[in-house]
C-alpha positions as CSV (number, residue, x, y, z in Angstrom):
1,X,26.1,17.3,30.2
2,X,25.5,21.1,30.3
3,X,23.8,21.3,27.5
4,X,19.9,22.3,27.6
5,X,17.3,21.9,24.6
6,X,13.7,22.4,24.0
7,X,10.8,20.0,24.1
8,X,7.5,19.5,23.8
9,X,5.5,19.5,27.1
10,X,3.5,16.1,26.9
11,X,0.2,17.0,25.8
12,X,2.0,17.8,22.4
13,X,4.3,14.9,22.2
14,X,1.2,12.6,22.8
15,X,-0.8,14.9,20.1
16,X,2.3,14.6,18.0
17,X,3.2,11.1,18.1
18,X,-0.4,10.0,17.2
19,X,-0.4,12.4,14.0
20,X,2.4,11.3,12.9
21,X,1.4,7.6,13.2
22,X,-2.1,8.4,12.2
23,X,-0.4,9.8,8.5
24,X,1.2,6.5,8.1
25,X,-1.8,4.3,8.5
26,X,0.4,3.1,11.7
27,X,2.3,0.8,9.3
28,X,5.4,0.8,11.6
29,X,4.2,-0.6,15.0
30,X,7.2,1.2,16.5
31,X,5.3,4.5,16.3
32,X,2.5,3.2,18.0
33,X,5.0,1.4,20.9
34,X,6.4,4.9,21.0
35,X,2.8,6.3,22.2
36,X,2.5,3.1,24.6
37,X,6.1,3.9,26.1
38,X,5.0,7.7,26.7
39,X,1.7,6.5,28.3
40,X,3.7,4.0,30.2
41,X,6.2,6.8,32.0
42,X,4.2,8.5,35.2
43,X,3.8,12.0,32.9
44,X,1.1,13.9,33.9
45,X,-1.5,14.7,30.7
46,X,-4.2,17.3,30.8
47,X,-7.0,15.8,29.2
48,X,-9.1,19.0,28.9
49,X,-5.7,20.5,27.0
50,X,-5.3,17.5,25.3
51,X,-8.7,17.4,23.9
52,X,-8.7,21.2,23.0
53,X,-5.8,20.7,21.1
54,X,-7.1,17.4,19.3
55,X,-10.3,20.0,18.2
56,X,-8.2,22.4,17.4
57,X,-5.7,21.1,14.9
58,X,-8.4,18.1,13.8
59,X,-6.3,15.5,15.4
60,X,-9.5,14.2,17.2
61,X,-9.9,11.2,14.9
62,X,-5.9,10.4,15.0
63,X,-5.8,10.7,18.5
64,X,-9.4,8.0,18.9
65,X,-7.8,5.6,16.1
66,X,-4.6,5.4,18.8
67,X,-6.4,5.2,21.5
68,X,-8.5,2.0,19.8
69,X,-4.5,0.6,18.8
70,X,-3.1,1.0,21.8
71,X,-6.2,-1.3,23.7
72,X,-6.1,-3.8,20.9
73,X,-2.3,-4.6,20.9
74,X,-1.1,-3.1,24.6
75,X,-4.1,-3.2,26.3
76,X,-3.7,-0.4,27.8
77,X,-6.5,1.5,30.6
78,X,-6.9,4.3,28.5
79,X,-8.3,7.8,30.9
80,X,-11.9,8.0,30.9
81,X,-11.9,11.6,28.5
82,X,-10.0,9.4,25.8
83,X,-12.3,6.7,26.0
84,X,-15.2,9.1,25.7
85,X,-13.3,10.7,22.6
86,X,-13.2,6.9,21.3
87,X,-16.6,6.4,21.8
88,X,-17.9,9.7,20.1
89,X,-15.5,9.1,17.1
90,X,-17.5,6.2,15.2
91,X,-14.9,6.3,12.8
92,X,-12.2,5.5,14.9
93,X,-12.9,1.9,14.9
94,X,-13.2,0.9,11.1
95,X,-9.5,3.9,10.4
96,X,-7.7,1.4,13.7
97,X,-8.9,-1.7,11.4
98,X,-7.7,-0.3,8.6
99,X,-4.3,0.3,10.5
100,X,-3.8,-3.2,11.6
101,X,-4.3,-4.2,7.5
102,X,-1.7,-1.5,6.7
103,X,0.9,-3.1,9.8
104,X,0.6,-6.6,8.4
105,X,1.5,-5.9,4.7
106,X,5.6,-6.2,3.8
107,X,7.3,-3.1,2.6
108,X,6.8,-3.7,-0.6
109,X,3.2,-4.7,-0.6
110,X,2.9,-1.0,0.9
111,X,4.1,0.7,-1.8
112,X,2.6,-2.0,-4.4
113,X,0.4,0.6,-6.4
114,X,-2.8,-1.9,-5.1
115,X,-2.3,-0.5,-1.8
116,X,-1.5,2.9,-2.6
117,X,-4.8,3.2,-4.5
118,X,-7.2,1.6,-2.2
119,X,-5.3,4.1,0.4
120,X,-5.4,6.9,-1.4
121,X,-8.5,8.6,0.2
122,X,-6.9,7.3,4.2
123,X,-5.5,11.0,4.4
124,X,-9.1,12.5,4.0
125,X,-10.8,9.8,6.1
126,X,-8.5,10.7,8.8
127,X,-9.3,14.7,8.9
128,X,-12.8,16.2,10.0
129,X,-11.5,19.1,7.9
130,X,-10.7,18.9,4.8
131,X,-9.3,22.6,4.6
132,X,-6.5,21.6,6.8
133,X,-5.2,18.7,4.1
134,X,-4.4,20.8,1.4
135,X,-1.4,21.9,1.4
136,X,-0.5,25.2,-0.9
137,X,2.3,22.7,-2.9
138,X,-0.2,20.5,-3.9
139,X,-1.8,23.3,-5.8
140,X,1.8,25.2,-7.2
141,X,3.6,24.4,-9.8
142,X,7.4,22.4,-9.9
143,X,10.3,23.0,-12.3
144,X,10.7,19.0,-12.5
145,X,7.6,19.4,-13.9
146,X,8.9,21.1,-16.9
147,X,11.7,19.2,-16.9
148,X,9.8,15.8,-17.1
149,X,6.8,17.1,-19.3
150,X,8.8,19.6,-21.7
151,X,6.1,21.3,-23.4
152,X,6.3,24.9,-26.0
153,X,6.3,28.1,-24.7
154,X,3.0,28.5,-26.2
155,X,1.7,25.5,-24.5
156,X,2.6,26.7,-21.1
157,X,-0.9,27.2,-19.7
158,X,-1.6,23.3,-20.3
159,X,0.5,22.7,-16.9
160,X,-2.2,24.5,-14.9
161,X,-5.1,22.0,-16.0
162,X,-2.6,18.8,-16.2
163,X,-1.8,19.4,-12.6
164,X,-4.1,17.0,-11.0
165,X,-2.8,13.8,-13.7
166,X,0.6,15.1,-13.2
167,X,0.3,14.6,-9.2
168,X,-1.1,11.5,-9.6
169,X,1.5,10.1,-12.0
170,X,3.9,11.4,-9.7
171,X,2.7,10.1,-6.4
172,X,0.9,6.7,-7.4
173,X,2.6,5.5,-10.8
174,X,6.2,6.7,-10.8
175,X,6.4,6.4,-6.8
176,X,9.2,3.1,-6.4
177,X,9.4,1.0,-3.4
178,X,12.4,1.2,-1.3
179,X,15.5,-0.5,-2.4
180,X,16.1,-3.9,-1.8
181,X,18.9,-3.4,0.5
182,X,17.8,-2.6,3.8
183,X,18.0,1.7,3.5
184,X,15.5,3.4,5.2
185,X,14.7,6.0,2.5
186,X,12.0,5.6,-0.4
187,X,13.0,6.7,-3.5
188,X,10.1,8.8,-4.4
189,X,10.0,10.7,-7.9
190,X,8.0,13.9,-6.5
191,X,6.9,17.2,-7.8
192,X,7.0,18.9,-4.2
């Protein structure tokens, strides 16, 4: 229609697709049906990039734990570097397994604060590196932190060690599972 865009060359979108899916424990099989349609269309990958690039943004394990998923539910002839990747990546069998638990529980089950807890440590499990996890919010303070835990002016340094109990109230207590009416957003009561 005239109009041109940018896109991600393949290697990317396939890197891309199987972080995100890989941050979400796979919990909505239409992420990982989005890596089997990609597969699916004659694209050419280049495995050598594809692998690099998996090293060097520590997507390896990700990219293994879709590679397991997309043999268990599509069956799918993987290329013979991905299957060596699976193979090396001993972890990518038990983080698939723990995928498939994550794609059978409801919506609210996911966000029951069982399931949040006993997932809390997925994100690390995930990463080789744990360098590349942390994100600089994580360690910054929020004004709806003041806002929510008032506290005197000469009190103020007490934010700096209550970070840690304050992330976790926000993300694992506080967090509420999506409304009952069919929306797509989770009402999430974050610091970030």
């Amino acid at each position: 229609m005239g109009t041109s865009f940018l896109n991600l060359k393949d290697d990317a979108l396939l890197l891309l697709l199987c972080d995100h899916g890989a941050k979400h424990q796979w919990s909505r099989t239409k992420w990982l049906s989005d890596v089997a349609g990609l597969l699916a269309q004659e694209r050419r990958f280049s495995w050598e990039n594809i692998l690099a690039l998996a090293d060097r943004f520590d997507l390896a394990l990700a990219l293994a734990q879709a590679g397991m998923l997309l043999r268990w539910f599509y069956e799918i002839p993987l290329p013979q570097p991905w299957l060596g990747l699976v193979a090396n990546e001993k972890r990518s069998v038990p983080l698939a397994a723990q995928a498939v638990d994550a794609m059978l529980l409801s919506e609210k089950e996911q966000f029951a604060l069982p399931a949040r807890l006993k997932n809390a440590v997925y994100p690390v499990r995930i990463r080789k590196r744990l360098r590349g996890h942390v994100s600089l919010s994580s360690c910054l303070l929020s004004t709806d932190e003041f806002k929510e835990f008032p506290l005197p002016d000469r009190l103020f340094w007490l934010y700096f060690p209550l970070r840690p109990l304050l992330w976790f109230y926000h993300h694992y207590i506080r967090r509420e599972a999506p409304s009952q009416g069919g929306g797509a957003a989770t009402k999430v009561a974050s610091i970030e």
